[in-house]
C-alpha positions as CSV (number, residue, x, y, z in Angstrom):
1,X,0.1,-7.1,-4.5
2,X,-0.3,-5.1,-1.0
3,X,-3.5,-2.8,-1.4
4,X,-2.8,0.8,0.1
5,X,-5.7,1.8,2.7
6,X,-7.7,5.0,2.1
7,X,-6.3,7.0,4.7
8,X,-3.0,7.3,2.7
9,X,-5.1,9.6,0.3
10,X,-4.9,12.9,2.5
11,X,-1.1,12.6,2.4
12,X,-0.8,12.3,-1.0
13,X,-1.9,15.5,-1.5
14,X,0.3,16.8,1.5
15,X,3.1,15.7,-0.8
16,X,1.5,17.6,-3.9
17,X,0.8,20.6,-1.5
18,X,4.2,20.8,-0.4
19,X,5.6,20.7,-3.8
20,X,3.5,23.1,-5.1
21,X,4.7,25.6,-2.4
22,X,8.3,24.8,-3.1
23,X,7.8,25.6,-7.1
24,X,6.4,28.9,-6.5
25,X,8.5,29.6,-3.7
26,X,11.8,29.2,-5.9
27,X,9.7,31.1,-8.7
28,X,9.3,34.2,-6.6
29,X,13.2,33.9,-5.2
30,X,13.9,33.8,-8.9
31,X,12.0,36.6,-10.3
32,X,12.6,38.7,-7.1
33,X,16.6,38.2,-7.5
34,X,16.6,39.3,-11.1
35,X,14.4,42.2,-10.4
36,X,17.3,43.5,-7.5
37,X,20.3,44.2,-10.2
38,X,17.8,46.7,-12.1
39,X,16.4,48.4,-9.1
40,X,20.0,49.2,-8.0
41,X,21.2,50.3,-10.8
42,X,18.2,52.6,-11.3
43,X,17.8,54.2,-7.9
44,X,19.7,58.1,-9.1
45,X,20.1,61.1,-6.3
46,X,18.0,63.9,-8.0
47,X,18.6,67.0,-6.7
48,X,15.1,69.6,-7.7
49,X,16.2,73.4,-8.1
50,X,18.8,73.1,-5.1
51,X,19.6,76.7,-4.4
52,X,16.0,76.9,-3.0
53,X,16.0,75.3,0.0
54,X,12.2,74.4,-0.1
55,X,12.9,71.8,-2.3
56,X,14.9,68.9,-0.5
57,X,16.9,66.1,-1.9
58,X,14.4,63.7,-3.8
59,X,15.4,59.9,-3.7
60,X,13.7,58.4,-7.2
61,X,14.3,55.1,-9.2
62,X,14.0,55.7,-12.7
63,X,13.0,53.1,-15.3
64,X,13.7,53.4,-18.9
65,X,11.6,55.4,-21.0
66,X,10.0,52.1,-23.0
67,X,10.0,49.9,-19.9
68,X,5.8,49.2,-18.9
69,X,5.7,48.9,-15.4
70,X,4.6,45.6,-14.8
71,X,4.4,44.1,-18.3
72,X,8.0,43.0,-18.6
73,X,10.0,41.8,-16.2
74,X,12.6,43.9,-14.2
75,X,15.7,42.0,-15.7
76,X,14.3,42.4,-19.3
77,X,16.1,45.2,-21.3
78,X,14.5,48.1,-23.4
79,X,15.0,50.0,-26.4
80,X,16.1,53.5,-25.2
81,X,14.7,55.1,-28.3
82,X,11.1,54.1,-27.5
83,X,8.6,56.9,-26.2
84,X,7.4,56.1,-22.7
85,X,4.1,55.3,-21.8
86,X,1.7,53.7,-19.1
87,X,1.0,50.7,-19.4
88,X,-1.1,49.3,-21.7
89,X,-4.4,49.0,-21.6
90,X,-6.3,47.2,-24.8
91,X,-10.3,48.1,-25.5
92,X,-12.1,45.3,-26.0
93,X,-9.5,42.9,-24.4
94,X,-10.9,40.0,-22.1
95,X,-9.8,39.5,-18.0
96,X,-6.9,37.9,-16.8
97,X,-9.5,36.0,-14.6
98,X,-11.3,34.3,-18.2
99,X,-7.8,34.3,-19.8
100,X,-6.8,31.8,-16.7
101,X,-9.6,29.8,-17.0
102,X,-9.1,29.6,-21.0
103,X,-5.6,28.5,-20.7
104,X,-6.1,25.8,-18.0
105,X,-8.7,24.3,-20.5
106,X,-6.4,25.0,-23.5
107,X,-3.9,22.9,-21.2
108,X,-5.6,20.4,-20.0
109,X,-7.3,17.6,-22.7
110,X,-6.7,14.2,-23.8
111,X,-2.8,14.0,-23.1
112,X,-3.5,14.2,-19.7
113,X,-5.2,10.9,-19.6
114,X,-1.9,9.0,-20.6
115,X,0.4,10.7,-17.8
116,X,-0.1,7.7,-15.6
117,X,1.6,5.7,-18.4
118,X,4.8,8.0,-18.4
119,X,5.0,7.2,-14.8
120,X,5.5,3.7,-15.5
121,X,7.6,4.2,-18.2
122,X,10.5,6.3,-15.5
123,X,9.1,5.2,-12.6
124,X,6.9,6.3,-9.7
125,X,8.7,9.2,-8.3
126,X,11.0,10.0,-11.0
127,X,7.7,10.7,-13.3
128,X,6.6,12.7,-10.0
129,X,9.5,15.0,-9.9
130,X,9.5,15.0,-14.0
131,X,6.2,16.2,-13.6
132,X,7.1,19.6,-11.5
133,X,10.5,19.9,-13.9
134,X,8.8,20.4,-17.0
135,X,6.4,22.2,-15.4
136,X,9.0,25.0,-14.0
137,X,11.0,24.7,-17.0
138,X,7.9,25.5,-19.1
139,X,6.2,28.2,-17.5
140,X,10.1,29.5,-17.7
141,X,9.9,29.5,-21.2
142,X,6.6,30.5,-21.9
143,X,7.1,33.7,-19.3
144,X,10.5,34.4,-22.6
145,X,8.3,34.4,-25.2
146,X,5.9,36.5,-23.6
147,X,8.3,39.1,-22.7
148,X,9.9,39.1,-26.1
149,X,6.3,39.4,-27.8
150,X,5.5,42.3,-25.2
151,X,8.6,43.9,-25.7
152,X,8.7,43.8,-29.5
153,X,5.2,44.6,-29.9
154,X,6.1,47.8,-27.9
155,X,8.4,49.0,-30.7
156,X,5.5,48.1,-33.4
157,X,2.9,50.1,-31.3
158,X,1.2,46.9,-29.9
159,X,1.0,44.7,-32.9
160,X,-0.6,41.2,-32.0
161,X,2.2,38.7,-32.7
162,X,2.1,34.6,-32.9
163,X,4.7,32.3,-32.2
164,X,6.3,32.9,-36.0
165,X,5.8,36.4,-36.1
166,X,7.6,36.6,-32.6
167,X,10.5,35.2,-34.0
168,X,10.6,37.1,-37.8
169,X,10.7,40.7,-35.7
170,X,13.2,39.2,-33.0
171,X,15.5,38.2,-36.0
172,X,14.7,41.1,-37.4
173,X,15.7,43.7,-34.8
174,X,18.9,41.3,-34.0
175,X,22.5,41.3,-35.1
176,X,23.1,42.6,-38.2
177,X,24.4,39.5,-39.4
178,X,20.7,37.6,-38.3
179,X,19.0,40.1,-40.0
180,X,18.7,38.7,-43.3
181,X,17.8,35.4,-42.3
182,X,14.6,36.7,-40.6
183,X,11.9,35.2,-43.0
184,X,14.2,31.8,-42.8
185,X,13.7,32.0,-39.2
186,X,10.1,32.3,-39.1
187,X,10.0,29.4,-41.3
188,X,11.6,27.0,-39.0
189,X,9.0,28.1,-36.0
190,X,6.3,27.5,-38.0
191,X,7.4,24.2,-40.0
192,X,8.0,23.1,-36.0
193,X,4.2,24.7,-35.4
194,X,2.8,22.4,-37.9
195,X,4.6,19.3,-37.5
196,X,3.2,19.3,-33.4
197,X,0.0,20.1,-35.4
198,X,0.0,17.2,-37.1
199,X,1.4,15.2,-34.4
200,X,-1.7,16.2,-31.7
201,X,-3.6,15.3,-34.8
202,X,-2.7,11.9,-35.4
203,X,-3.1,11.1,-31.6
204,X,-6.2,12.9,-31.7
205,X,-7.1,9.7,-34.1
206,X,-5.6,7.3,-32.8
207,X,-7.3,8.3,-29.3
208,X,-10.8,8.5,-31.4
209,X,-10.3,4.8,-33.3
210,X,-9.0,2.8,-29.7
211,X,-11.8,4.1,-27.7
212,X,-14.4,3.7,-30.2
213,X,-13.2,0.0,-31.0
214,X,-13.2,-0.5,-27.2
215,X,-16.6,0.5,-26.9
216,X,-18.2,-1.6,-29.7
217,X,-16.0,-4.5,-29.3
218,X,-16.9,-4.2,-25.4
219,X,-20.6,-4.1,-26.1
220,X,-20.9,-6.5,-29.4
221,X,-18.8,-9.0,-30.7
222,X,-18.2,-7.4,-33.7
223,X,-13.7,-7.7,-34.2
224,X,-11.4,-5.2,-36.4
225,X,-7.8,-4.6,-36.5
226,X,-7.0,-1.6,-35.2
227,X,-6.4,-0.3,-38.9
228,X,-9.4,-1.3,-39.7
229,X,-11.3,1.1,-37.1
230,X,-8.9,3.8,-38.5
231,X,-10.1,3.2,-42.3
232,X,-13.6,3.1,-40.6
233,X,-13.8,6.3,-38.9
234,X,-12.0,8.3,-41.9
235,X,-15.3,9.5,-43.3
236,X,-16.7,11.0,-39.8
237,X,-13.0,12.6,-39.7
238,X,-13.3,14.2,-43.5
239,X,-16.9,15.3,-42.7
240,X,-15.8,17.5,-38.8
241,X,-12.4,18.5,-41.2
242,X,-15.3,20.2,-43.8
243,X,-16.3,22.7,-41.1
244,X,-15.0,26.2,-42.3
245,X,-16.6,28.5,-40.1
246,X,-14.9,30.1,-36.8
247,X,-18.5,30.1,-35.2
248,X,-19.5,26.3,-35.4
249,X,-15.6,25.2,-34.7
250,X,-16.1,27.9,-31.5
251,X,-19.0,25.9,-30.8
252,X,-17.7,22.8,-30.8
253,X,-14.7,23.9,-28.7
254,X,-17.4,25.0,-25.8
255,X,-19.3,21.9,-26.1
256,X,-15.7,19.8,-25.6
257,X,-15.6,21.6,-22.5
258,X,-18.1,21.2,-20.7
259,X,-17.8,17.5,-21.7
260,X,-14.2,17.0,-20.8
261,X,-14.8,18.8,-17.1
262,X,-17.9,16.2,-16.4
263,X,-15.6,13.2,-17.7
264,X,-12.7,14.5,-15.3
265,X,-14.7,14.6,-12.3
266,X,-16.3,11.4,-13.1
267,X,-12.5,9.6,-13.4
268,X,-10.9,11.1,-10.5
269,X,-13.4,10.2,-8.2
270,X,-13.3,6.5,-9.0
271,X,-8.6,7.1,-9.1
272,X,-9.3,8.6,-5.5
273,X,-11.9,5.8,-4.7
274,X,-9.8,3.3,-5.8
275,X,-7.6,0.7,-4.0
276,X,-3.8,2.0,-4.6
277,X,-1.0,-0.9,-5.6
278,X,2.2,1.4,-3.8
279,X,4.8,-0.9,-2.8
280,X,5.3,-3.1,-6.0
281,X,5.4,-0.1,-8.2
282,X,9.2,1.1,-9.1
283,X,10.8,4.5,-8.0
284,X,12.8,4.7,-11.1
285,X,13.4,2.6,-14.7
286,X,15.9,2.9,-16.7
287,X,17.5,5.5,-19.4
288,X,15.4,4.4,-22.3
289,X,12.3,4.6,-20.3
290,X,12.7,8.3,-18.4
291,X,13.7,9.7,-22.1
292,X,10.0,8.0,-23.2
293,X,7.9,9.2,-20.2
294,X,9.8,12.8,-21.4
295,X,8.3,13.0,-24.1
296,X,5.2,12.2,-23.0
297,X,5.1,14.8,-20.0
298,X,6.2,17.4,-22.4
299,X,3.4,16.4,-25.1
300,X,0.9,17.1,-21.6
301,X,2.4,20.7,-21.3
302,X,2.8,21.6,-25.1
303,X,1.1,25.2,-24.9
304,X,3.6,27.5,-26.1
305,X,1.5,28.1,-29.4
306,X,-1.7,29.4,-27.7
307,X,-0.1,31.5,-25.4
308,X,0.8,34.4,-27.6
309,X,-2.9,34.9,-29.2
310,X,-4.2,34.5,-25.4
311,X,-1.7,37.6,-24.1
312,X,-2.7,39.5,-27.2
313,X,-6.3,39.2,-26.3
314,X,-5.5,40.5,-22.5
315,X,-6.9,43.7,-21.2
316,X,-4.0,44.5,-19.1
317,X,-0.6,42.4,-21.0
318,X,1.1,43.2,-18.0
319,X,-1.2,40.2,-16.5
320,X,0.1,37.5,-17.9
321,X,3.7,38.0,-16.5
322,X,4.9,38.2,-12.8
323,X,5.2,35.5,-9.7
324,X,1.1,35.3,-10.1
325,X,0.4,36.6,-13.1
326,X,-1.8,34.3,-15.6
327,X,0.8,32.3,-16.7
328,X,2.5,31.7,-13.4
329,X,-0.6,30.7,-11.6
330,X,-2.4,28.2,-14.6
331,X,1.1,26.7,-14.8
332,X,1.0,25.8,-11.2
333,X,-2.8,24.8,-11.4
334,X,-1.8,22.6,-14.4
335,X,1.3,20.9,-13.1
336,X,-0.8,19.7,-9.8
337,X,-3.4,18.5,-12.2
338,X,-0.9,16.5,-13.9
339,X,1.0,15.3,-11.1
340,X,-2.1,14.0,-9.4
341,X,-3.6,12.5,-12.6
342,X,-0.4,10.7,-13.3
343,X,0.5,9.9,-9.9
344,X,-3.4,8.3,-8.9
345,X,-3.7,6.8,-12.1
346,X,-0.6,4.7,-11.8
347,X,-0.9,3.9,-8.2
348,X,-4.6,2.8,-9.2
349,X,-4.0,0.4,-12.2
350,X,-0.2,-0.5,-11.5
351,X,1.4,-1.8,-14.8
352,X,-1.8,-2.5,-16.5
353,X,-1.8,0.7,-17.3
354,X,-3.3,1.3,-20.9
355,X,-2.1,4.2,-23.4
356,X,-5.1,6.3,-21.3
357,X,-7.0,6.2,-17.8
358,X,-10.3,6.0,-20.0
359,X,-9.1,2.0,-21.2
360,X,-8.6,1.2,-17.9
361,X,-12.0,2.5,-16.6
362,X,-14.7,-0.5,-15.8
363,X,-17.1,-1.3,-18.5
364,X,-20.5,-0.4,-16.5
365,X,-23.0,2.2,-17.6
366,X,-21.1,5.4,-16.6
367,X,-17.7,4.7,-17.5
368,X,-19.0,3.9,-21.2
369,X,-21.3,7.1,-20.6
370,X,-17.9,8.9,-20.0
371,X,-15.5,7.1,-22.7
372,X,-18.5,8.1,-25.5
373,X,-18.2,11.9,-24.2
374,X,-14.5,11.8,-24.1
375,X,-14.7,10.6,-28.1
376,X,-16.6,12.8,-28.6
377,X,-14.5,15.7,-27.1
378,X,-11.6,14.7,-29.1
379,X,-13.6,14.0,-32.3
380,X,-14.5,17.8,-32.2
381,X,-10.9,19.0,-30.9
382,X,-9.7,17.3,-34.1
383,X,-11.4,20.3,-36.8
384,X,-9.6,23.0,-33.8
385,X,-6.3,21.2,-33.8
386,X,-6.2,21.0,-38.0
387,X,-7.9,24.9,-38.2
388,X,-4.8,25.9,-36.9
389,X,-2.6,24.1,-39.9
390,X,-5.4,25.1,-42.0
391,X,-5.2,28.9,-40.9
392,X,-0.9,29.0,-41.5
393,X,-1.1,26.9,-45.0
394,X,-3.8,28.0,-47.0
395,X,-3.8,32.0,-46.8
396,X,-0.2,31.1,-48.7
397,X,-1.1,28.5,-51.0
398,X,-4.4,30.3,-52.5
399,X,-2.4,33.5,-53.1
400,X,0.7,31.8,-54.5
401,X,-0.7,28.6,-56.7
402,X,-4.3,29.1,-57.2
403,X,-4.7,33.0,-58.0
404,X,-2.3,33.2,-60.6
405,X,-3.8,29.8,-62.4
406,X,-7.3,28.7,-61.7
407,X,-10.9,30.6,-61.1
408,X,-12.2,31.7,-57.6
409,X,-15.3,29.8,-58.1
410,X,-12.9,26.6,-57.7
411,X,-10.9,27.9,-54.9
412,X,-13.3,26.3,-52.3
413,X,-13.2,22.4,-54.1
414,X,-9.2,23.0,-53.6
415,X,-9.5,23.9,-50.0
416,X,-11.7,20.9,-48.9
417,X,-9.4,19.0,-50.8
418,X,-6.2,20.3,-48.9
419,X,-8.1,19.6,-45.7
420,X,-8.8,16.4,-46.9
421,X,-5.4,15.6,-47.1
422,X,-4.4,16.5,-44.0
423,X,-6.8,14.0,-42.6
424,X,-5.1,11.4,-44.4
425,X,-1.3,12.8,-43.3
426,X,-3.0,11.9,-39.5
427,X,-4.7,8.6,-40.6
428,X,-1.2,7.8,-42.6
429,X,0.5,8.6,-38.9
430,X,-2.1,6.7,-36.8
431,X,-1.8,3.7,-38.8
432,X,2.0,3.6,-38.6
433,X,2.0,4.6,-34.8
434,X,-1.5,3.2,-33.7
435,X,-0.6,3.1,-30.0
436,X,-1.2,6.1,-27.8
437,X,1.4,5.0,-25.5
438,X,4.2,5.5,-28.4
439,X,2.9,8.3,-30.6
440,X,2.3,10.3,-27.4
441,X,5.9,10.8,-26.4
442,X,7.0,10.6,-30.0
443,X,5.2,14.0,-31.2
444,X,6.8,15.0,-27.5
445,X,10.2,14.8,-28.1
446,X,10.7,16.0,-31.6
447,X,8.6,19.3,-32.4
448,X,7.6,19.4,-28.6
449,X,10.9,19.7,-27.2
450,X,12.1,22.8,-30.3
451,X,8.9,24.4,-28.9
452,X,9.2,24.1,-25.5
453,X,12.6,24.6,-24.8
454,X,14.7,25.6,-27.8
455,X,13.5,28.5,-29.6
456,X,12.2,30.4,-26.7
457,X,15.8,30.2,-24.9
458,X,17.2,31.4,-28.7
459,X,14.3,33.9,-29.3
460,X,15.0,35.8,-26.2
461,X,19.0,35.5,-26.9
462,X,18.5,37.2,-30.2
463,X,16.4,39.6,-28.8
464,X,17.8,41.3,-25.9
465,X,21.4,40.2,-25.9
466,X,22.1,42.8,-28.6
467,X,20.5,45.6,-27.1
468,X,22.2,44.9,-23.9
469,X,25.1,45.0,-25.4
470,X,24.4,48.3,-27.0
471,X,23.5,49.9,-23.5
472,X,27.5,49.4,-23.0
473,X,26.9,49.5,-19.5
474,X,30.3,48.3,-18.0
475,X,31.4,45.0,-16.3
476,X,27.7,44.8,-14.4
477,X,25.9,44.6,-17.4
478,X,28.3,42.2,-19.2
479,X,27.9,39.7,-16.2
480,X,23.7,39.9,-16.9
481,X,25.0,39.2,-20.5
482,X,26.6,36.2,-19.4
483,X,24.2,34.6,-17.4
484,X,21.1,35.2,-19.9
485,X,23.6,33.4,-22.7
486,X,24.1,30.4,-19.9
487,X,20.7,30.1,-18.8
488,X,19.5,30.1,-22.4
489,X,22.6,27.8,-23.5
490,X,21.0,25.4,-20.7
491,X,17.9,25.4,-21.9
492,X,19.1,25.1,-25.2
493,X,21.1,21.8,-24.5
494,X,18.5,20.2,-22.6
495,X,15.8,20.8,-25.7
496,X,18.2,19.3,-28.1
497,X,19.5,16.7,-25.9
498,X,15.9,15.3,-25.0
499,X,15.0,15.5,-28.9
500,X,17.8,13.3,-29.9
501,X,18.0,11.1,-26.9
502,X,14.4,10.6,-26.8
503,X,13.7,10.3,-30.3
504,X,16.5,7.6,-30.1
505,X,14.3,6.0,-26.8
506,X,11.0,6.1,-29.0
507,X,12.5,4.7,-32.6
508,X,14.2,1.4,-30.3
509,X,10.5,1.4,-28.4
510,X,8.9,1.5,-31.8
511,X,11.0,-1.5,-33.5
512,X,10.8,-4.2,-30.5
């Protein structure tokens, strides 16, 4: 294999600087050339008491009454009957500067590590330009549900809505014929919620039993079967699962960070320092293999959930939205991240590639030093990623079975035994799946891709599509009614298309 010289580094990241000006480039053309219909149609003559000649012609552009300058965007429609008012400003609520910085950490964890293995499944530079699709497409779809939560919560009096509850008042305030089905929607969003729970879950194991049997069986010569480190580390798993408090899981979550940033820094000097392989490395695969490395890239960017409870904890909502607004600008921040991670890792390690950077690391002091923080930083994500299953499950089940039946003192004996078993629904997955590389891009394409892609183009069809068809506003507004039902039918087809074609990908994968 030819060895690539250090001096090819610097235009690497030309390439990734480039890019990165071309995404937000085509962001801004796209935001800026739905904000012109709305302008032009609002710009009125207004003529103030005009038999005194004092007062001259005023030129004004009028917005609708319930429209928040700033916290939606310009081609978003309102609800005429809503009072107006400036925008919103919530007590209490944390800066758009800390809500950045939460949701690039939110965004970047362990599925970052396996992105170099997504570009060998599709292919140097089709994993490359994957990378910067998902992450437009994304930051797309996030930037819907944001303005149908903003613009919903609005006619609620700024109620804080999730993913679920998002999609209950959307159905809700629909077609008439939607209406009734509104608890049935909300249903499906939150059965998709906890299946990706689950899903993050069980690589969450599988990432904590590979790296732990690396470690041992690198520094003893103690052997298992991968199963067998599964069965092994089920006790540690039940005993993190126990925690109940918000404090000590908050904790935890602080401690991951710090870890996770000093294990990054640690890998991406030695990708950079590295020798590259470049020239044996192929641009593209084939079908099986792009639809694999989707799922994988998409399980990377899976966010969608913790966006909502992020915007409702924003002093100014109207941050989060906008060309570089909070979502905008960590989107772009992420998508480099993952691009360069993916991109050096692959070039650095070639097709030995393992399911995640940290396998391919060397075993000297400080790349075991770094794998043991990394467990670590996964071990306690795993009590945050199941709190969240825990937090949509429970609340139900204790007021619907247990109430009615058995005795309060006992409620807390059923709850560590529901948590329990969601343990073992991970374990049950790990063991069946027990490669990152394949459960990655599995949990990707299936709840991932209804997430991502699906229900936000359907939420924000359901949502504003009626209302603008209310405003009866002649042929103008029907051709805006048009092109919000194909851009969302687009993003509709690719969801389903990459759930079907790359669950097909991962099942054949799976069986060879």
């Amino acid at each position: 294999m030819q060895r690539a010289s250090l001096p090819l580094i610097p235009v690497h990241f030309s390439i990734f600087k480039s890019v990165a000006n071309l995404v937000a480039a085509l962001h801004f053309i796209y935001n800026f050339s739905n904000a012109l219909p709305d302008v032009f149609f609002r710009i009125q003559m207004v003529k103030v008491n005009p038999t005194d000649s004092s007062h001259p012609t005023v030129l004004t552009i009028s917005y609708p009454e319930n429209d928040k300058r700033c916290s939606y965007s310009s081609s978003e429609v309102s609800d005429s009957n809503a009072s107006s008012s400036a925008p919103l400003i919530r007590k209490g609520g944390i800066s758009a500067t800390y809500t950045l910085i939460n949701f690039i950490k939110g965004m970047i964890g362990p599925g970052c590590l396996s992105l170099p293995v997504a570009f060998k499944q599709a292919g140097l530079w089709t994993a490359f330009a994957l990378v910067f699709m998902f992450g437009f497409l994304n930051n797309h779809c996030m930037l819907q549900l944001v303005h149908c939560s903003q613009y919903l919560c609005k006619k609620k009096g700024d109620a804080h809505m999730d993913y679920g509850n998002v999609a209950y008042e959307a159905a809700a305030n629909s077609f008439s014929w939607l209406r009734p089905h509104k608890r049935f929607v909300k249903l499906i969003v939150n059965i998709a919620i906890i299946v990706l729970q689950i899903g993050i879950c069980s690589v969450f194991y599988v990432f904590v039993a590979v790296h732990i049997q690396e470690i041992v069986e690198d520094q003893t010569d103690f052997r298992a079967s991968k199963t067998m480190w599964m069965l092994m580390i089920l006790v540690p798993m039940l005993a993190i699962n126990a925690i109940r408090t918000l404090k000590v899981i908050a904790i935890a979550s602080i401690l991951g960070n710090v870890l996770m940033i000093t294990s990054f820094i640690v890998i991406f000097q030695e990708l950079i320092r590295a020798p590259h392989v470049t020239n044996e490395l192929p641009w593209i695969t084939d079908f099986n293999g792009i639809m694999t490395a989707c799922g994988s890239i998409l399980y990377s960017f899976e966010g969608q959930a913790m966006v909502l409870p992020m915007e409702n904890k924003l002093k100014h909502p109207e941050d989060m939205v906008g060309p570089v607004g909070v979502l905008s600008t960590g989107m772009s921040l992420v998508t480099i991240a993952y691009a360069a991670t993916g991109f050096f890792g692959y070039i650095t390690y070639g097709d030995s590639i393992e399911g995640s950077i940290t396998l391919n690391l060397p075993s000297t002091p400080l790349y075991i030093v770094v794998k043991v923080l990394l467990t670590l930083v996964v071990y306690f994500g795993f009590v945050i990623q199941q709190y969240v299953v825990v937090e949509m499950l429970w609340p139900s089940i204790k007021e619907r079975v247990l109430e009615p039946r058995v005795s309060k003192r006992t409620h807390i004996f059923f709850e560590f035994g529901f948590r329990f078993f969601l343990v073992l629904i991970a374990m049950a997955i790990a063991i069946a799946v027990p490669n990152l590389e394949e459960i990655i891009p599995l949990v990707g394409v299936t709840s991932g891709m209804l997430l991502a892609f699906v229900f936000p183009a359907l939420i924000d069809t359901i949502t504003f599509v009626p209302v603008m068809m209310d405003e009866k506003k002649g042929k103008t507004h029907r051709w805006r009614i048009h092109i919000r039902l194909l851009k969302n039918g687009f993003l509709v087809c690719i969801g389903l298309f990459g759930l079907v074609a790359g669950l097909q990908s991962n099942i054949t994968n799976l069986i060879k």
